[in-house]
C-alpha positions in Angstrom: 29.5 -21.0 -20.5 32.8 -20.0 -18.8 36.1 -21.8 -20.2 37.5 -24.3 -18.5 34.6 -26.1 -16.9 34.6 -30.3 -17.1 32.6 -32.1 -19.8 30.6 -34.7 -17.9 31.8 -37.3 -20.0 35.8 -36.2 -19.6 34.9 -36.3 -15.3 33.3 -40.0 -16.0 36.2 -41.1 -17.5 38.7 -39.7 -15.0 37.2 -40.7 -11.4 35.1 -43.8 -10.6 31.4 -43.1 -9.0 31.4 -41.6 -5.4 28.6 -42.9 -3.1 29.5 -40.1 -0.6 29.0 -36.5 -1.5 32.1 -34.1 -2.0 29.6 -31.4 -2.8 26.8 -29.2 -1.7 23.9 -27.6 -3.2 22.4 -24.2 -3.6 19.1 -23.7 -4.8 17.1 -20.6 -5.6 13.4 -20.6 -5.1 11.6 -18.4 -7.0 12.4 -18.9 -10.8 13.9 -22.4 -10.3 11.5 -24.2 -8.1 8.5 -21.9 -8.2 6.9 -19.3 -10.6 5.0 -16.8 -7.6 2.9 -19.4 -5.9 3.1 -21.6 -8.7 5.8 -25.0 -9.0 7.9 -25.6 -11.8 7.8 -29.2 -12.9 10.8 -29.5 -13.0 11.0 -29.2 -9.5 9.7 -32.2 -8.0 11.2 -34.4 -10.5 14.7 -32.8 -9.5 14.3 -33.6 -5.9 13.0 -37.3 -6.1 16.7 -37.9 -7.5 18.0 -36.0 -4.1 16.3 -38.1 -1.7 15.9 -41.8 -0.5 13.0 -43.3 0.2 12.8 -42.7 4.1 13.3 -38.5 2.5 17.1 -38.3 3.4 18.9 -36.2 1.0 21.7 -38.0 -0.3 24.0 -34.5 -0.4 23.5 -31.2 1.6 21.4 -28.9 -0.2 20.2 -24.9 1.0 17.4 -23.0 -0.3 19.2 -19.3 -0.9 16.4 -17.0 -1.6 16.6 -13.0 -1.3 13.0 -13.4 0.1 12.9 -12.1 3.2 9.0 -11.8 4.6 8.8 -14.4 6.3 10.4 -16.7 8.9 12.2 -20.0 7.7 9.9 -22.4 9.3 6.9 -20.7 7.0 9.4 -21.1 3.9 10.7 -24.4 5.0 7.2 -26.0 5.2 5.8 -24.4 1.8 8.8 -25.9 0.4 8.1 -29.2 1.4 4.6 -28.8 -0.5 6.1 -28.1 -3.4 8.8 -30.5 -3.8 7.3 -33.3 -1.7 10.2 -34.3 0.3 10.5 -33.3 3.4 12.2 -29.8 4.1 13.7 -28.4 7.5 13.9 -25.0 8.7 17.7 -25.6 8.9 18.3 -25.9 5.0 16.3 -23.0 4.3 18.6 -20.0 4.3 16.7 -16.1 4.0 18.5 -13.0 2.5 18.0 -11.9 6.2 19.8 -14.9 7.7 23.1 -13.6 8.4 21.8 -11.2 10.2 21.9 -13.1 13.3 25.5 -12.7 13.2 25.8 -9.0 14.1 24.6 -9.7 17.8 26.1 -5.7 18.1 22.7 -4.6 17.1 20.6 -7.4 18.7 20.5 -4.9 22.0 19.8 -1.8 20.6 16.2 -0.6 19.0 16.0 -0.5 15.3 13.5 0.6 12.4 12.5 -2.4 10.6 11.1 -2.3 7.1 9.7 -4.5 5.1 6.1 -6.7 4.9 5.3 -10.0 6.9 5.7 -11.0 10.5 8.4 -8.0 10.9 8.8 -8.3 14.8 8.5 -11.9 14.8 11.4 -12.0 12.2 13.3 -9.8 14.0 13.2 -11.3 17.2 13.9 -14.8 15.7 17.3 -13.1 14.2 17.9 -11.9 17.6 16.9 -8.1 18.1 15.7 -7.4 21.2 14.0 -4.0 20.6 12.3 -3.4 16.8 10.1 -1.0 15.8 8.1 -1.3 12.8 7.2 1.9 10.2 3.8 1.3 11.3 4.4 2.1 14.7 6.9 4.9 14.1 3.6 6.6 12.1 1.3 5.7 15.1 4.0 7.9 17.3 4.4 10.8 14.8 1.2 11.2 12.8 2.5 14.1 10.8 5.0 12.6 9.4 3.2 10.8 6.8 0.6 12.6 5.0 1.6 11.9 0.9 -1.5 9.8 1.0 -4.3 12.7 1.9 -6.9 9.6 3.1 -4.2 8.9 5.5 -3.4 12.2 6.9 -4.8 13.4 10.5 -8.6 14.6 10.6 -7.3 16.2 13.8 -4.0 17.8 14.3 -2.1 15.6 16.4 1.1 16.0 18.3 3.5 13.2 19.1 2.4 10.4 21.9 3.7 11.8 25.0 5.4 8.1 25.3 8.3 8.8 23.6 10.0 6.2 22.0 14.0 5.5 22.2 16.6 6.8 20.0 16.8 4.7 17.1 20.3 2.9 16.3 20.2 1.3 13.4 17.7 0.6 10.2 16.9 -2.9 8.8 15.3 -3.2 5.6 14.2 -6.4 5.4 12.5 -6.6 1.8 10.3 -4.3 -0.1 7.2 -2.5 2.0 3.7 -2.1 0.5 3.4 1.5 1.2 6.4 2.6 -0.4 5.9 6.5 0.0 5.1 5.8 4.0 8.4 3.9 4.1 10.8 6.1 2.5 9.2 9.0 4.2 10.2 7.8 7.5 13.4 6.5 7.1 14.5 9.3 5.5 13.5 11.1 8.7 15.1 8.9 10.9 18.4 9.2 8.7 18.3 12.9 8.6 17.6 13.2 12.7 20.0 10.7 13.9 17.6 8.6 15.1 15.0 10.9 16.6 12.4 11.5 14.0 10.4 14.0 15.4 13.4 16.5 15.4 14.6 19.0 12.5 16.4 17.6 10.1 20.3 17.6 11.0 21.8 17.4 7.5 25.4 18.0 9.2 24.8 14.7 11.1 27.0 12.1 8.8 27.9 9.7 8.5 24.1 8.5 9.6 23.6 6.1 11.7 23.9 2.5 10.6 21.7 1.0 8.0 21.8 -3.2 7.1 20.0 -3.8 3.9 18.8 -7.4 2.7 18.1 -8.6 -0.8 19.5 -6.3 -3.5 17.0 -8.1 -6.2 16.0 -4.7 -8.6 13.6 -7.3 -10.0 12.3 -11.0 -9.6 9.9 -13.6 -11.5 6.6 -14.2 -10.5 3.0 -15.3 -12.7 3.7 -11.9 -14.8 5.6 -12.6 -18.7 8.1 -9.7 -17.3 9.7 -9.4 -13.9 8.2 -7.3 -11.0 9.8 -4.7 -8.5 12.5 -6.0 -5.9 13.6 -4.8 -2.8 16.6 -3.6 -4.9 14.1 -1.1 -6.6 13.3 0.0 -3.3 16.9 0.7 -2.3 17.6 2.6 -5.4 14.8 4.9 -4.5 15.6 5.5 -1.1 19.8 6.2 -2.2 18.5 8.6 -4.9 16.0 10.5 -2.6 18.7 10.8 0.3 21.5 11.8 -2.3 19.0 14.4 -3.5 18.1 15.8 -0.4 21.6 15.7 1.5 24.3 15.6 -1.8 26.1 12.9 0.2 25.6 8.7 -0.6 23.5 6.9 1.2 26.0 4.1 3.1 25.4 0.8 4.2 26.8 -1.1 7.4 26.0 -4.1 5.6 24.2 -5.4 2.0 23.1 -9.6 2.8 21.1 -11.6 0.2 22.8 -12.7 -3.4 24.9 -11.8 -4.6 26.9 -10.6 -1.3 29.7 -12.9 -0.6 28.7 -12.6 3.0 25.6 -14.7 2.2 27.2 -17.5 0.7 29.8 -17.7 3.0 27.0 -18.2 5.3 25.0 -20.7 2.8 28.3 -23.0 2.9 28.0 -23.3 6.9 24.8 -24.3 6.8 26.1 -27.0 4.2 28.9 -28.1 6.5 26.4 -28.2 9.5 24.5 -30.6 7.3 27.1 -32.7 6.1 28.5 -32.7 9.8 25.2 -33.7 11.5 24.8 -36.6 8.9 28.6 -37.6 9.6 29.4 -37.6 6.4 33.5 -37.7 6.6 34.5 -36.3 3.1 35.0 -32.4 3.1 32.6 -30.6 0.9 35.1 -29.1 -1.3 32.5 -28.1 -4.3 29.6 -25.3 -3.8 27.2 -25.8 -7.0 24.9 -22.4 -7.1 21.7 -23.5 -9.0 19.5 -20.0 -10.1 18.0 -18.1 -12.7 19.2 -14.4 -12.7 22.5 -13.6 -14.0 22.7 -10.9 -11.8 22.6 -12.5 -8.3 22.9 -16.3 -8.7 25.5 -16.1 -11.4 27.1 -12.8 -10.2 27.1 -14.2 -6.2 28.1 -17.5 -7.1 31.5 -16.5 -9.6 32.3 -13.4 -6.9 32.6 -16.7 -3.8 34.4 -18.6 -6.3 36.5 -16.0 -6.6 36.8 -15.1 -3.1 37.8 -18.6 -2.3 40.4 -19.3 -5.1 42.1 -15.9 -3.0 41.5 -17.6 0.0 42.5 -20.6 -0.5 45.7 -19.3 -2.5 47.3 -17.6 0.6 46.2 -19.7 3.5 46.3 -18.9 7.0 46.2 -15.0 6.0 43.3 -13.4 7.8 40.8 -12.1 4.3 38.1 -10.0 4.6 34.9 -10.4 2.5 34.5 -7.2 -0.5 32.8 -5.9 -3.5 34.3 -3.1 -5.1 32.3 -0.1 -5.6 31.4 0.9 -9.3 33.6 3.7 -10.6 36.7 3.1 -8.7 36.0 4.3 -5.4 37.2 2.7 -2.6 36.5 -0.6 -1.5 33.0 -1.2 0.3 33.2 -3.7 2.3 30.2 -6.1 3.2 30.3 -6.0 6.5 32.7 -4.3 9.2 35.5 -5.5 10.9 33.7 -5.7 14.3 30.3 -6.0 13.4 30.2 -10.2 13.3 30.3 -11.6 16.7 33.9 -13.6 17.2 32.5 -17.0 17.6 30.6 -16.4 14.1 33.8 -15.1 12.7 35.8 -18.3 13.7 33.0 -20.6 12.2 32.6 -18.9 9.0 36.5 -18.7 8.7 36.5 -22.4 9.0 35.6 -23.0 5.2 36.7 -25.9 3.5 35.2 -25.6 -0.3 37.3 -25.0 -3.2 35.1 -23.7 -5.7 31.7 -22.5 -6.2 30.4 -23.2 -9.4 27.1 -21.4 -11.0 24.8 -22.9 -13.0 22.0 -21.1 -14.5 18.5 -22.4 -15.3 16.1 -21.0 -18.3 12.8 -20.8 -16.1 12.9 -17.9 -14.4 14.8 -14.2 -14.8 16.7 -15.8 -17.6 15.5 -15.5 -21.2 18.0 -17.8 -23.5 15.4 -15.7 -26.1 16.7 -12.5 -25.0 19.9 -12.9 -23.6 22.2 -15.0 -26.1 25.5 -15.7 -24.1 28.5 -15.7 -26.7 31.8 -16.9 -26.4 33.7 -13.6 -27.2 31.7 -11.4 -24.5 30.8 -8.8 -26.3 27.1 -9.5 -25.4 27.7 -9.2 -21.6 29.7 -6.5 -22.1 26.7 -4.5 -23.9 24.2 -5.5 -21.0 22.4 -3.2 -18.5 23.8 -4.1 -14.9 21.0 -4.5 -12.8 23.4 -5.2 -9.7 23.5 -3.0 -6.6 25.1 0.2 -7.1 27.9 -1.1 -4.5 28.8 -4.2 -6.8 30.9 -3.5 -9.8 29.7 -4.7 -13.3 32.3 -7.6 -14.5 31.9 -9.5 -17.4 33.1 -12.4 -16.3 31.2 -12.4 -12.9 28.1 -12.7 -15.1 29.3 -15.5 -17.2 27.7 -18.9 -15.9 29.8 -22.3 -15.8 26.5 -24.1 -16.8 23.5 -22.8 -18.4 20.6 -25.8 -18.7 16.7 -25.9 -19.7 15.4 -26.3 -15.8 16.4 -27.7 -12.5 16.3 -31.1 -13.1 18.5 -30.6 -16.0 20.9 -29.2 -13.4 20.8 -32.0 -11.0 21.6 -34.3 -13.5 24.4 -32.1 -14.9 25.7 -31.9 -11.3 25.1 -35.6 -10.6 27.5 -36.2 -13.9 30.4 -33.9 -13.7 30.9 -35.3 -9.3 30.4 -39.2 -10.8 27.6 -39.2 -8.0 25.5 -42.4 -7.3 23.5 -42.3 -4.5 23.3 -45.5 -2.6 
C-alpha cells in the first residue's frame, strides 16, 4: 500500500458523514465481479450497499473492462444478471469506447479485427465503412493459406469487385484465428492499404493503426491466466519488426491502463452525477480491479496525470506514456485525432485524484505477489504492460489492496464518511 493514503478511522474522525457523493466509482469486471461466466460472491453483496431500493445507485459508478467483443447494451444487461441491480448501457464503459471520439476515421474504410458482432460494434462507435478479416480473405483467397484445410481447392484470383483502399486498422480484441489475422494485417500494413499488391516495405510510416485492450493476460475458470489481446499485439509488433526492422506504431492504444480511457471513464461519471443533479463536484476517482498491471498501473498513471493538471491550471496538457527505454514520448492519441467538441468535454475534468484499490480475486495472487514496503519486490517483477508504457515502481503500487469487492466498497464507503440516505 502506497504511503500517504487516509486510515478510515483518521477520515471518520476528521469530516462528519456526507449523504451526497464527492466520489465516483470504477469497477473492473472480470476478476472483481466475475470469474469467465462465473460471479464472485462478493459481487452482489457489494452492490446491494450501492443501490436503494427503487435500484438507484447512491454514487456514479462505470464498469471499465478491456473487453471489447461485444456492444455495451450485451455487457450492460449481463451485468445486471450478475449483480441484480439494474445496469444501463451508459455506465458500462468498453476498452473500445473512446473510440467514438476520433470521428476522423468514422468516414473512411478500416480493417477491423477482433471476435463478436465486429460491424455492428463498429458502426455503433461510428465508422461508416468496416471491413472485417473475414471478408478481406473472401476478396483475396491466397492470402491465407497457413491452415492447408483452408487454402483454395481451385486457384482463385481476386473478386473482380475490388474493394477500397484501406485507411486505418482497428483491433478491437483478440481474434480466434490468430495466424488468419496477423497474416492479413500484416499485408495490409506492408501495401498501404491495398493488400493484394507487393509488399512496399519503403512505405512508412504505415498507415494508421488504433489498438484496444493491451491486457497480455486475464482471469477466467482456468487456476492461471489466459491469452489477452495484449498477447496478440506483441505478436503482430514482433512479426512486423522482423519482417520490416522498423517498430510497429500506433495512432492510438485505448483500454487500461491508457490515461485516455479513464479520462473518458470520469466523463461518463460526471454525465451520471449531472443527470442525477447531484450538485457536489466529483473530486475523487476510486479504481476498483485486480491486475497490477492495468487497474493499478492506469489508475496511479490518471492520478498522476491529474495532480499535473491540476497543478498548472488553465495550461492546455496533453495525455502520455513514456516509451520504455527512453525514447521519445508516445503519445496516446494525436493532437488532431479527437474531435473538438470531445476535446472541450474531456478537458472539462473536475477530480482531484484517482485512487487504486486492488482486490485479491482475480489476476492478483497476495500468494505470489507479496507487496513490501521497501519496493524491492516490484522492482524484481516481470512488466507485463504494453511495450509503449514504461515499467515504474510506483505506478504498480496500489493505495488499497483488500480480500474482494465488497471489502472495497466498504473501505471506500469509510475513508469518504459516506451514508447513503
Amino acid at each position: 500500500m502506497r504511503q500517504g493514503a487516509t486510515s478510515p478511522a483518521t477520515a471518520k474522525s476528521l469530516f462528519k458523514l456526507n449523504i451526497l457523493p464527492s466520489f465516483g466509482l470504477l469497477f473492473d469486471i472480470d476478476g472483481v465481479l466475475v470469474r469467465g461466466k462465473t460471479p464472485i460472491p462478493a459481487a452482489k453483496t457489494a452492490f446491494q450497499k450501492l443501490v436503494n431500493s427503487q435500484g438507484q445507485f447512491f454514487v456514479p459508478v462505470v464498469f471499465v473492462t478491456n473487453a471489447g467483443n461485444c456492444l455495451r447494451q450485451k455487457k450492460a444487461d449481463q451485468l445486471s444478471h450478475v449483480l441484480g441491480v439494474p445496469i444501463s448501457q451508459d455506465q458500462v464503459m468498453m476498452s473500445h469506447s473512446p473510440l467514438r471520439m476520433f470521428k476522423r476515421y468514422h468516414e473512411k474504410c478500416v480493417l477491423v479485427s477482433g471476435q463478436g458482432p465486429l460491424l455492428d460494434i463498429a458502426q455503433d462507435l461510428g465508422f461508416c465503412q468496416p471491413i472485417t478479416i473475414e471478408t478481406l480473405r473472401e476478396k483475396y483467397p491466397l492470402l491465407d493459406v497457413v491452415d492447408h484445410d483452408r487454402r483454395p481447392k481451385i486457384l482463385q484470383y481476386p473478386s473482380a469487385v475490388e474493394l477500397p483502399k484501406i485507411e486505418a486498422v482497428v483491433l478491437f480484441g483478440e481474434p480466434v484465428r490468430w495466424e488468419t489475422n496477423l497474416q492479413l494485417i500484416i499485408d495490409v500494413l506492408l501495401t498501404s492499404g491495398y493488400p493484394g499488391n507487393p509488399y512496399h516495405r519503403e512505405n512508412y510510416p504505415h498507415i494508421p493503426v488504433l489498438a484496444c485492450n493491451m491486457d497480455l493476460m486475464w482471469v477466467a475458470e482456468a487456476q492461471s491466466p489466459r491469452f489477452g489481446h495484449g498477447t496478440f499485439m506483441v505478436c503482430l509488433e514482433n512479426i512486423y519488426k522482423k519482417i520490416t526492422g522498423k517498430d510497429l506504431k500506433y495512432e492510438a492504444l485505448m483500454g487500461k491502463p491508457s490515461e485516455l480511457t479513464y479520462q473518458y471513464a470520469e466523463y461518463l461519471i460526471r454525465a451520471q452525477a449531472a443527470e442525477r443533479q447531484w450538485k457536489q463536484p466529483i473530486q475523487t476517482l476510486y479504481a476498483v480491479g485486480d491486475n497490477l498491471m492495468t487497474d493499478v498501473y492506469g489508475a496511479n498513471l490518471y492520478n498522476r496525470y491529474l495532480e499535473d493538471k491540476n497543478s498548472r491550471k488553465g495550461s492546455k496538457t496533453q495525455i502520455q506514456a513514456k516509451v520504455a527505454g527512453g525514447r521519445r514520448p508516445a503519445t496516446l492519441f494525436q493532437d488532431d485525432e479527437i474531435d473538438n467538441s470531445w476535446e472541450s468535454e474531456l478537458a472539462s475534468s473536475a477530480a482531484i485524484r484517482c485512487r487504486s484499490v486492488l482486490v485479491c480475486t482475480g489476476v492478483y495472487n497476495p500468494h505470489t505477489e507479496v507487496l513490501s514496503d521497501t519496493r524491492e519486490t516490484i522492482t524484481e517483477t516481470v512488466f507485463h504492460g504494453h511495450r509503449d508504457f514504461r515499467f515504474d515502481p510506483g505506478l504498480v503500487e496500489p493505495d488499497h489492496i483488500v480480500p474482494d469487492v465488497d471489502a472495497a466498497v466498504d473501505l471506500i464507503f469509510q475513508l469518504e464518511n459516506f451514508a447513503p440516505s
